[in-house]
C-alpha positions as CSV (number, residue, x, y, z in Angstrom):
1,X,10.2,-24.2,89.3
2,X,13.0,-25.7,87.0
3,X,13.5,-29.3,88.5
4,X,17.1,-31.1,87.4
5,X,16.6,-34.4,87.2
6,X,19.4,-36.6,87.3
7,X,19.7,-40.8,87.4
8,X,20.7,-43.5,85.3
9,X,19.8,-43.3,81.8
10,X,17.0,-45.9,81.7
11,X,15.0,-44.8,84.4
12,X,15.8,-41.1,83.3
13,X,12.4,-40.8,81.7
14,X,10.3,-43.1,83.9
15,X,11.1,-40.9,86.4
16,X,10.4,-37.7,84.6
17,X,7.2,-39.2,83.3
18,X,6.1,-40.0,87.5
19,X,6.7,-36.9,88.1
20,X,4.8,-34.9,85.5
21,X,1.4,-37.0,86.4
22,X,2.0,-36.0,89.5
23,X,2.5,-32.2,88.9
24,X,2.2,-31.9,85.0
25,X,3.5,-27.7,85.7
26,X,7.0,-28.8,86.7
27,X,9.5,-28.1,84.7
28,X,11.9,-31.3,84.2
29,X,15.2,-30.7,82.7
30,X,17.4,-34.0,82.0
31,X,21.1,-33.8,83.3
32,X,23.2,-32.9,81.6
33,X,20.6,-30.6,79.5
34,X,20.1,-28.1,82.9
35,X,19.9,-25.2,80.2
36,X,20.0,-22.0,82.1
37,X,21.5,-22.6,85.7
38,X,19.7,-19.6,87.0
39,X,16.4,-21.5,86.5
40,X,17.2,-24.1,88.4
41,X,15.3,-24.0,91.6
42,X,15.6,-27.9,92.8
43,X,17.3,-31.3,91.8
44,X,16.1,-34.7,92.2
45,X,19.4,-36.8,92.1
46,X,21.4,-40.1,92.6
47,X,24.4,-41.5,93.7
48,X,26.4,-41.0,90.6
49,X,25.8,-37.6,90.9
50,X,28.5,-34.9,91.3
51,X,27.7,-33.1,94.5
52,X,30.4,-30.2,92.8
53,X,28.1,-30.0,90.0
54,X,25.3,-28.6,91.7
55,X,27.2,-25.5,92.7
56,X,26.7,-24.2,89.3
57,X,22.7,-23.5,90.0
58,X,23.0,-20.2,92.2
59,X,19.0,-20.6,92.7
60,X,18.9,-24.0,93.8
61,X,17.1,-24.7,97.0
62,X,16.3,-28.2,97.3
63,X,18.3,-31.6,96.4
64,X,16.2,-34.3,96.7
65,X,18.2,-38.0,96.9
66,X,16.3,-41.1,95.4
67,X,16.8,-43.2,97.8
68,X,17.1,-44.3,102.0
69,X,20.6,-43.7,101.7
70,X,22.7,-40.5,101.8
71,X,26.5,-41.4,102.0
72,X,27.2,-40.5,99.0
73,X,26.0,-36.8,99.6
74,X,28.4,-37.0,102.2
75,X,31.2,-37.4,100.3
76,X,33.8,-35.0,99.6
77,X,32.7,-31.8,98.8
78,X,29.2,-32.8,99.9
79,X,26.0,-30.9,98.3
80,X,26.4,-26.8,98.4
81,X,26.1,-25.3,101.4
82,X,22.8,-24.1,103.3
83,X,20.7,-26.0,100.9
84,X,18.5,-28.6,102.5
85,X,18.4,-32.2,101.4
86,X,15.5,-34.6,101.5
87,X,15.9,-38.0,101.2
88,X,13.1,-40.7,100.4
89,X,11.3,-42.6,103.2
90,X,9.0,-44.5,101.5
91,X,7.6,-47.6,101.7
92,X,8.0,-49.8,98.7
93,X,11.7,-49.3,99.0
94,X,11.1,-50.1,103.1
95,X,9.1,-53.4,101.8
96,X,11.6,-54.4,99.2
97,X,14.7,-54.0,101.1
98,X,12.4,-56.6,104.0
99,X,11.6,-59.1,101.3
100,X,15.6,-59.3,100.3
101,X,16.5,-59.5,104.1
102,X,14.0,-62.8,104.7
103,X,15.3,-64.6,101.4
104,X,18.6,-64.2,102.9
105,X,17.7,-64.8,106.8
106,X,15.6,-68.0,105.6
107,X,18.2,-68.9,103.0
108,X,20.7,-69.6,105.7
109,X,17.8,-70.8,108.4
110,X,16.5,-73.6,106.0
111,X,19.9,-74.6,104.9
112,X,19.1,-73.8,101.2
113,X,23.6,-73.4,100.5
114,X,23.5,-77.1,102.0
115,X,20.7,-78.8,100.0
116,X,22.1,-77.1,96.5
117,X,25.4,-78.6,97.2
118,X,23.5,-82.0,98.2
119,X,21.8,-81.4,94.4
120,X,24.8,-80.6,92.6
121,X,26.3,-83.7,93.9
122,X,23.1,-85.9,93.2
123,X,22.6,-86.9,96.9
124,X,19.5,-87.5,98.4
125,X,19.7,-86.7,101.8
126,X,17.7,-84.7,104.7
127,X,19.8,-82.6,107.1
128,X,18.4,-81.9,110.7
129,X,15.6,-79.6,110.8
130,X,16.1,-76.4,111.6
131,X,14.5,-74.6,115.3
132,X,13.1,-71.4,114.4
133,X,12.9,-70.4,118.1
134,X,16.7,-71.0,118.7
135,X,18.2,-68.8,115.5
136,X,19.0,-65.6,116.9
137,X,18.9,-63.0,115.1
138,X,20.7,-60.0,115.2
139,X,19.6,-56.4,113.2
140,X,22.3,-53.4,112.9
141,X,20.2,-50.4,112.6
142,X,16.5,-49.9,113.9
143,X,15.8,-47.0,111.7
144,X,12.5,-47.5,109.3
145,X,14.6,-50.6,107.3
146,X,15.6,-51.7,110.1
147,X,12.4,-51.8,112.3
148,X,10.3,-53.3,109.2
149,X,12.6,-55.7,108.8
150,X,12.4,-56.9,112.8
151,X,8.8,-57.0,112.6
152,X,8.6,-59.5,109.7
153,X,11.2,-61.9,111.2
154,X,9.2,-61.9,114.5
155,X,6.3,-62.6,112.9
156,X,8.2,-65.5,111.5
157,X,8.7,-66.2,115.2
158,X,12.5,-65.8,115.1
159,X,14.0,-64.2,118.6
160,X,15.2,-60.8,117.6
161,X,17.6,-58.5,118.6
162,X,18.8,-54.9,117.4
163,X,21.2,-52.7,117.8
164,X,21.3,-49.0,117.4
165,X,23.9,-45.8,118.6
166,X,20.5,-44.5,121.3
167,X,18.0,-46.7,123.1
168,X,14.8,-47.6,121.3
169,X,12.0,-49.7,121.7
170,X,10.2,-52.0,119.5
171,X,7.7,-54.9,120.9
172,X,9.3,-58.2,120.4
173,X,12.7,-56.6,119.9
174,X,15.3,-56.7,122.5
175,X,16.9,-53.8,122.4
176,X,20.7,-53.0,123.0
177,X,22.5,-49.9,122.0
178,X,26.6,-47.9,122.1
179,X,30.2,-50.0,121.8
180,X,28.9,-52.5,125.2
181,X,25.8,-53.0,123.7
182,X,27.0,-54.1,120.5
183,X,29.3,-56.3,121.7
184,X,27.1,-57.9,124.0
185,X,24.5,-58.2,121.1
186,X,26.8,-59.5,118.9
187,X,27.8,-62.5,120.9
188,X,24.2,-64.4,120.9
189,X,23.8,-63.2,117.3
190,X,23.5,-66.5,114.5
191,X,22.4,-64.3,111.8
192,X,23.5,-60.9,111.9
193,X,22.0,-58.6,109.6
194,X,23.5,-55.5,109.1
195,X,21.2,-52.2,107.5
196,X,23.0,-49.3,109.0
197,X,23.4,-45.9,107.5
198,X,27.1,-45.6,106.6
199,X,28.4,-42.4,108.6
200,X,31.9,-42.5,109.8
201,X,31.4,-44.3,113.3
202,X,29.5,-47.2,111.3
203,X,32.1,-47.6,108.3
204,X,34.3,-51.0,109.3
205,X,31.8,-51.8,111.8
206,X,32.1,-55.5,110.6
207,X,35.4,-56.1,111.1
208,X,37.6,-59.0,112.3
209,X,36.9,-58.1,116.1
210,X,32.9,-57.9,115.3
211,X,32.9,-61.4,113.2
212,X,35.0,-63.0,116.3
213,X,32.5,-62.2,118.4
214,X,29.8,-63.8,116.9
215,X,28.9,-67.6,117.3
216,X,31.0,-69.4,115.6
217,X,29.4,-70.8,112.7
218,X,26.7,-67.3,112.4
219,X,25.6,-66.0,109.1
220,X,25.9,-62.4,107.7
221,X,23.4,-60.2,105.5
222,X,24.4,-57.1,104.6
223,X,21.9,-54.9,102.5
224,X,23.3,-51.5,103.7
225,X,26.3,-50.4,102.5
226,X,29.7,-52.1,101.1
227,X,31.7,-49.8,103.3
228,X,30.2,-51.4,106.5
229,X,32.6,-54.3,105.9
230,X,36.0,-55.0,105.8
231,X,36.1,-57.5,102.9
232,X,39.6,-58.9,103.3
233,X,38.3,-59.7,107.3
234,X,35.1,-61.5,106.1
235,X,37.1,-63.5,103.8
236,X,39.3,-64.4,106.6
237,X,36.4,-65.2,108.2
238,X,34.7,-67.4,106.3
239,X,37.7,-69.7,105.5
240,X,38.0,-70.2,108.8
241,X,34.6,-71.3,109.2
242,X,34.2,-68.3,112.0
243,X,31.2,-67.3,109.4
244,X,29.4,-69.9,107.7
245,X,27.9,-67.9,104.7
246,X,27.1,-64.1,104.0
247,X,24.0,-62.7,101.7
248,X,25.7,-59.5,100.3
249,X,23.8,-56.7,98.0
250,X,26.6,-54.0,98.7
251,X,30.4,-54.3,98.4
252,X,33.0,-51.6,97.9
253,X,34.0,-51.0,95.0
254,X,30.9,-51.6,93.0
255,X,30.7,-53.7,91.3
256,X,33.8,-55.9,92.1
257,X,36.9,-56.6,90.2
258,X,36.4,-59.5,87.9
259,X,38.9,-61.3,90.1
260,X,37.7,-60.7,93.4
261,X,37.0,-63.9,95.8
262,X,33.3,-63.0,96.0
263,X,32.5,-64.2,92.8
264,X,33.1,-67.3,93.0
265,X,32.9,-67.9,97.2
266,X,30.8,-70.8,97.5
267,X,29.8,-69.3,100.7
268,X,29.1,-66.2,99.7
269,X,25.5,-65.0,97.8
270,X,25.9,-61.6,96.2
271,X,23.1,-59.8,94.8
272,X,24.1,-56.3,92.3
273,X,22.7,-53.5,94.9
274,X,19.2,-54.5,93.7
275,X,17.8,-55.8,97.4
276,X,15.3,-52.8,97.5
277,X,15.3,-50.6,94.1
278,X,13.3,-47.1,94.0
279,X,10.2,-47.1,92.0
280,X,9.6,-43.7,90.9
281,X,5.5,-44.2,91.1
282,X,6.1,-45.1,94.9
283,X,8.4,-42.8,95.5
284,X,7.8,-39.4,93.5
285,X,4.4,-38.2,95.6
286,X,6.8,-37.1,98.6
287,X,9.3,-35.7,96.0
288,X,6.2,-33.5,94.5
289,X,5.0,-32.9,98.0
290,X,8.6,-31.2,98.9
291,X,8.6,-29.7,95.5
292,X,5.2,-27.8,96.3
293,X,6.5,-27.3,99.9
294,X,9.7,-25.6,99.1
295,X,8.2,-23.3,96.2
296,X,5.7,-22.4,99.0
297,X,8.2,-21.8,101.5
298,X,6.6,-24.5,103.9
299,X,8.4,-26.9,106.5
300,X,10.1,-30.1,104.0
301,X,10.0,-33.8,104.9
302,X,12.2,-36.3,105.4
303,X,15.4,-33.4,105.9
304,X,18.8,-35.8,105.8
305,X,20.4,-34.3,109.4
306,X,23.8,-34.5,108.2
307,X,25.1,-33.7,111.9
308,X,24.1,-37.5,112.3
309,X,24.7,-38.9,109.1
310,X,21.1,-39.7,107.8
């Protein structure tokens, strides 16, 4: 089996090389060396891949996405038809992305913007203490990010809510799901942390109306997606104190325009889409296993239902 691999140019081999101790019979061919497109029988690929580019392999007949995320397979024209897509589900990408989402959640909690100001201006001074049991949190999305996340932050013993389109259940999580739900989440919500899949019902989910809803004063961490927020509406936001402060790793475009606001926001913490980063020794034993899988004809794992969005 002829394998395409395609990433960014420095982890182009690292991920070759994971792969190969893994299954040293593969066949890895760097994009764009494919070679013959007739032998091409499966591509491991990420987002700056061109889903139009793959039509060329007439014998391909597994994509493979390196990473949680699959919006940009749904872009326009999407991957070839008929050809399943797997996407990773794995869980140093799950612990990562929970590690960046309490930084961000404790940032805000313990006041950290505050006390750097206090530095920068040389004043030694000690704000209120914070109440653990009285910062509500609210999560967008209870998928595997999602859920891992939750767990943590209750184990912090933060209250915790989540949100997601169908009901689900998750002890220590209060649960709330579809538009009333949402709403209704969204108005005891102080931090709101948003790691959604972006499909088209969640794109511009945090939008003027959303942010209104919230405390006045709440926080917002987004580690999903840039298209999940209207930017111009967050800025309006913040400077009118409707959100204190927002942790973002995603924006749209990325990366920004050297003159966007976010840059230098003081209330705003960005982060370069590097909250939870794929490490091919984590990740590649499911890619091998679905390699193995498809040349054997078996059932794959971790299929991206695209009737859904993820």
């Amino acid at each position: 089996m002829a394998v395409l691999l395609s990433t960014k140019a420095s982890a182009m081999e690292a991920w070759r090389d994971a792969l190969l101790a893994l299954d040293p019979g593969l066949e890895i061919r760097l994009f764009p060396d494919a070679g013959d497109p007739a032998e091409i029988e499966a591509a491991v690929v990420w987002t700056s891949h061109d889903m139009a580019e793959l039509r060329r392999y007439p014998n391909l007949r597994l994509i493979v996405s390196m990473g949680a995320g699959v919006d940009h397979l749904l872009r326009p024209p999407g991957p070839p038809p008929g050809i399943p897509v797997a996407r990773l589900v794995d869980q140093r990408l799950t612990q990562g992305m929970s590690e960046w989402v309490l930084l961000n959640v404790l940032r805000f909690h313990r006041q950290d913007p505050e006390y750097r100001a206090l530095q920068a201006a040389r004043r030694w001074h000690e704000l209120p203490a914070p109440e653990t049991a009285a910062r509500r949190i609210g999560i967008l999305g209870r998928g595997e990010l999602g859920a891992d996340a939750a767990r943590h932050l209750v184990a912090l013993g933060f209250p915790v809510m989540g949100w997601s389109r169908r009901p689900k259940q998750q002890e220590g999580v209060e649960g709330f799901h579809g538009p009333e739900g949402l709403d209704a989440m969204l108005r005891r919500t102080d931090i709101l942390v948003c790691l959604l899949p972006l499909t088209p019902d969640t794109r511009s989910v945090v939008n003027a109306r959303t942010l209104g809803l919230l405390p006045r004063g709440s926080f917002l961490v987004n580690g999903a997606r840039g298209g999940h927020v209207v930017q111009p509406d967050l800025l309006t936001a913040l400077e009118s104190g409707q959100i204190a402060g927002a942790a973002l790793d995603v924006v749209e475009p990325e990366p920004l325009p050297p003159d966007h606001p976010f840059w230098s926001h003081p209330a705003v913490a960005l982060t370069p889409h590097a909250a939870s980063i794929t490490i091919p020794e984590s990740a590649t034993p499911q890619v091998v296993e679905n390699l193995r899988r498809a040349r054997e004809g078996r059932e794959l794992i971790n299929l991206v239902d695209f009737s859904a969005g993820y």
